[in-house]
Structure formats: C-alpha cells, structure tokens
N, C-alpha and C positions, 0 to 999 in steps of 0.2 A: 151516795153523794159524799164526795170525800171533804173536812172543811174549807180547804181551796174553793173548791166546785162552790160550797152554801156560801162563803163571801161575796163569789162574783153573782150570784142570784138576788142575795139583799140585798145590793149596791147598783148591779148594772143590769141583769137580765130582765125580759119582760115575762110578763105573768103567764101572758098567753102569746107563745111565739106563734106561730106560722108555722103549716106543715111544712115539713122537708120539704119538699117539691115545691112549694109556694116561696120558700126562701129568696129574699131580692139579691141580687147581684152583689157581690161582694158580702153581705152579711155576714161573713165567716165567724163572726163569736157569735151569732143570735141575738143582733143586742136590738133588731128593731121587729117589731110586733106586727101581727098579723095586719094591723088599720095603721103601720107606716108610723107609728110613734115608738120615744125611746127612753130609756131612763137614765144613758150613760150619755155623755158629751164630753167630748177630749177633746184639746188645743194641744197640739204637737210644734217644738219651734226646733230647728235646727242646731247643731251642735255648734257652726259656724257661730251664731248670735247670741251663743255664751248660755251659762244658766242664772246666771243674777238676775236677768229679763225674768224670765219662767218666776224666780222666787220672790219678786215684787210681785207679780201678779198673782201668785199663790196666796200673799201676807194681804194684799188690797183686797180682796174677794170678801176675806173675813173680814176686816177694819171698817173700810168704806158702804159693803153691800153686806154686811152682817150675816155673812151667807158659814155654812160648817167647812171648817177647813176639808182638802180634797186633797184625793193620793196622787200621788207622783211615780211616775218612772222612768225609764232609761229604756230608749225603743230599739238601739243599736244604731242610729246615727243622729241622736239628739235627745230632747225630754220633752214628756209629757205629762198635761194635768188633765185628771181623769173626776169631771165632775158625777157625782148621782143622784137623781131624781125619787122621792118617794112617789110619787106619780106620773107615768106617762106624760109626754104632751107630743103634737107635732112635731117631726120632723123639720117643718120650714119654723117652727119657731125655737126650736134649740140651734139653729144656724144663725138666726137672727140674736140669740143672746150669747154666742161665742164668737161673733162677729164684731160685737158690741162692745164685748169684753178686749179683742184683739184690738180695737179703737183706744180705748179706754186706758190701756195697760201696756201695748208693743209698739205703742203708734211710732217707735225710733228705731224698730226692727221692720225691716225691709219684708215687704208682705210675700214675697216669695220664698222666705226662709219660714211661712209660719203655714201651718195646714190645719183644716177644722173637719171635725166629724160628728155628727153624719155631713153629707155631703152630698149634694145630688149632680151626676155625672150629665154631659152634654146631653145624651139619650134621655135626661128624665129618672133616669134610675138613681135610686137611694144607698150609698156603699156607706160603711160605718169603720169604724176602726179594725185591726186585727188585733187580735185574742194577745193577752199579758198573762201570764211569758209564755212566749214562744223561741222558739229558734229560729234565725231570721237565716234563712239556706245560703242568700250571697257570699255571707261570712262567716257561719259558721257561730257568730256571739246570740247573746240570749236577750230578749227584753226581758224586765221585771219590775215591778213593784220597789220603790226604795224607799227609807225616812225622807223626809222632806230634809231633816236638816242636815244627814249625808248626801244631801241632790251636787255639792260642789266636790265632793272626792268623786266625781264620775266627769269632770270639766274637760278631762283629754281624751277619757273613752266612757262615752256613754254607755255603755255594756255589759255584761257578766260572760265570762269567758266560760264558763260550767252553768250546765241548769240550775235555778233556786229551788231552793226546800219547798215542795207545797205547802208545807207544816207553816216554816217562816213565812210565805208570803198570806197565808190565811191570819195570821197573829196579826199581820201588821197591818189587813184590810181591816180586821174587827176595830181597828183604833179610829175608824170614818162613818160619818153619817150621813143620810139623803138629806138633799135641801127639802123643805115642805113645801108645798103647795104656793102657802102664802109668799112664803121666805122667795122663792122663784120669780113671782111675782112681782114684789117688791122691789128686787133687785131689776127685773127689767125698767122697771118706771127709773130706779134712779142712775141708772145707764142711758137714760133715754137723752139726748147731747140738748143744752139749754137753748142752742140758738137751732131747733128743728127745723124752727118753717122758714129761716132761709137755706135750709140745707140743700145742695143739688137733686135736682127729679132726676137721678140716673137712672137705667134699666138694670140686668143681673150683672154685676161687673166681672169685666173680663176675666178670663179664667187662664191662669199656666197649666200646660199640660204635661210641661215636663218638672216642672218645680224648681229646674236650678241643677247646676252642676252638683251643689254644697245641701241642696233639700233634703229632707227624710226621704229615705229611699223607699220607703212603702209609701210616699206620696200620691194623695188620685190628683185632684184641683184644687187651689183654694184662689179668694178672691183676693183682684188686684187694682181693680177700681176706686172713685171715690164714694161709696155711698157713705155717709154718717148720720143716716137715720132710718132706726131699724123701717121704722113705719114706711117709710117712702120704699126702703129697699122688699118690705112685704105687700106691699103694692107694684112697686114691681113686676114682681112675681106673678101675682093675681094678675097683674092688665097684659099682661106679655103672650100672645097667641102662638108663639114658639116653642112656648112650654107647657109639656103635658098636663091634660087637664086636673089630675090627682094632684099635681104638686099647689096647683094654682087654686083650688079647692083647699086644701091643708095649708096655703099661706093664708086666705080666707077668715080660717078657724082661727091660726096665730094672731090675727089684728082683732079679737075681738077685747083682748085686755084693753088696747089702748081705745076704743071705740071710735076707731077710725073708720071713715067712710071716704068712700070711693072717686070723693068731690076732691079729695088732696091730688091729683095726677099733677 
C-alpha cells in the first residue's frame, strides 16, 4: 500500500468492504461497505456556480457545526468537498446530512448544479463517488485533491491537465481528519431547520437525470425538490413502498438520532 493508497483508507475506505462480486453499482472507489454504510460523503457543485459557493461551505462546516475541516478537489468539471467519517453510518443518513448541508449552505445555487454522494439510483441501487484522482476519459484532464485555499486558481478550469504526484496528494490528505461519532451527530441536530414541523411532508424529491447541460459530468441524480427536513425526508423513505426494502430499512436506522416516530407522516 502505497501512502496515497493509506490516506484514502484513513479518511474514506470501509474497514470491511464487500467482496468483489458483492460490489454495488457504481461503487468504483469501494467507499460503501459490505451492510450499505460509508465513511466518505462528497458534495460536488458545478463549475458553472463558481467556487466561492463551495468555500463558504467548506469555512461554515467548521465555524457554525464545529465539524474538522474537509478536502477539496477539482473533479474536471467543478469542485468537490470530500467529508470523512471516523465511523460508518448509513447510507440514507449521510444523504440526509449532505442534503442538509446543500440546504444550509447553496440554498442560492440552483440544485441541478449540485450533486451528492452516495446516492441511491431510481433502481434502489446505492452509487457513491468516483475515485480522486482519476482521469476523467471525456477530456483527457485529471481530478485531484487541492489546498483549499488554491480552490479559486482552478475558477476557469477545474482540473490538472497531467496526473498528481501520489506522494503530493498523500501529504496533503495527511493534513484532514474524520469527524467523530459525536461531532456527526451533533452537527445533524444543528442542521436540523428550526421551523421542522411546518416543513412540507414531501416524498423522495424529484430527481434530474441528466444534471444539466453545465452539471458535473460524472453526474448520477441529485435532489431537486422541497424537502427541508431531514426527518420528514427519512420518513419519506421509510413510508415510500416504491422503494427497496434495504433502503427504507437503512432510513429506519438514520431516524433513530432524532427519535422520530412514524406518527410524523
């Protein structure tokens, strides 16, 4: 294991992935675990919607939710902030706290410019991000790893035109740390929007399938509805017979911080 390789293991990989053969859909970096939980969670926003967006929401994460600052990259047609987990949790409850967070933080970037991951596709199926850095084959340019605070020298091209240093991108993950348990926690409660229970009972909101002319082009879905409360939108989930039972099961497990019960519909 080269230190590239051991950074993305401390930061994003699961402990215990899933055989090969077991792998879900899209998993291409291994970042969700055999029981559907993850350590890593990206919010990817387009290049279109600037990175100033992105770098308020990087600086509020710490300030407001006390949370460790998180890496940034350059995906080749926008940026991303690549949260991690010192412990697993669901799948349906890391969408519900990067949903939360897109609330909280882009609510003036237009939700088709922003994408979240993991992510569960029309099918049911759970797709997560692709692997940093890669070579993005349409173009030919590279995602990577940047400082946060060169996130606006990449404002007209989000990309490295040559592959990065493993060596450099491994130095500059060592400088991040997982949120804790608690810290995870914590920060869901005070994400959680003050006026909840008049919040709309929506169901899963609508999904783009195509993202947009101007989307990240390794785009799956992201949501374009109104929910603004995680609770309602993991009930949702849970009450929705359209949707596979595993997932709706795994929003289940997400609602038990808030000790929500099933009487909120």
């Amino acid at each position: 294991m080269n230190p590239l390789q051991a950074e993305l293991h401390r930061l994003y990989l699961p402990d215990h992935p899933p055989a090969d053969a077991q792998h879900p859909a899209g998993n291409e970096a291994g970042l969700i675990d055999a029981n559907g939980h993850v350590r890593a969670m990206v919010l990817a926003v387009a290049q279109l919607a600037g990175c100033s967006c992105v770098l308020a929401l990087w600086q509020g994460v710490q300030d407001e939710l006390g949370l460790p600052a998180a890496a940034m990259a350059v995906s080749g047609s926008g940026y991303q902030v690549w949260f991690s987990l010192r412990e697993p949790v669901p799948a349906a409850q890391a969408m519900v706290f990067l949903e939360s967070l897109r609330q909280r933080y882009l609510a003036e970037v237009s939700p088709r410019h922003v994408v979240m991951w993991p992510v569960a596709e029309a099918s049911g199926q759970i797709q997560h991000a692709r692997r940093v850095p890669a070579l993005q084959a349409d173009t030919g340019h590279w995602s990577a790893f940047v400082a946060p605070g060169l996130i606006s020298m990449f404002a007209d091209e989000p990309w490295l035109d040559l592959p990065p240093s493993d060596e450099a991108q491994a130095k500059l993950l060592a400088n991040f740390e997982s949120m804790s348990p608690a810290g995870f926690r914590q920060a869901l409660a005070r994400l959680r929007p003050s006026g909840a229970a008049a919040a709309p009972d929506t169901a899963l909101a609508a999904v783009d399938m195509t993202g947009g002319a101007n989307a990240p082009r390794d785009a799956a879905y992201t949501f374009t509805g109104e929910s603004t409360d995680p609770q309602r939108f993991l009930l949702a989930v849970m009450n929705d017979p359209a949707i596979e039972m595993h997932l709706r099961i795994e929003a289940a497990k997400a609602l038990l911080p808030y000790g929500a019960g099933s009487d909120r519909r």
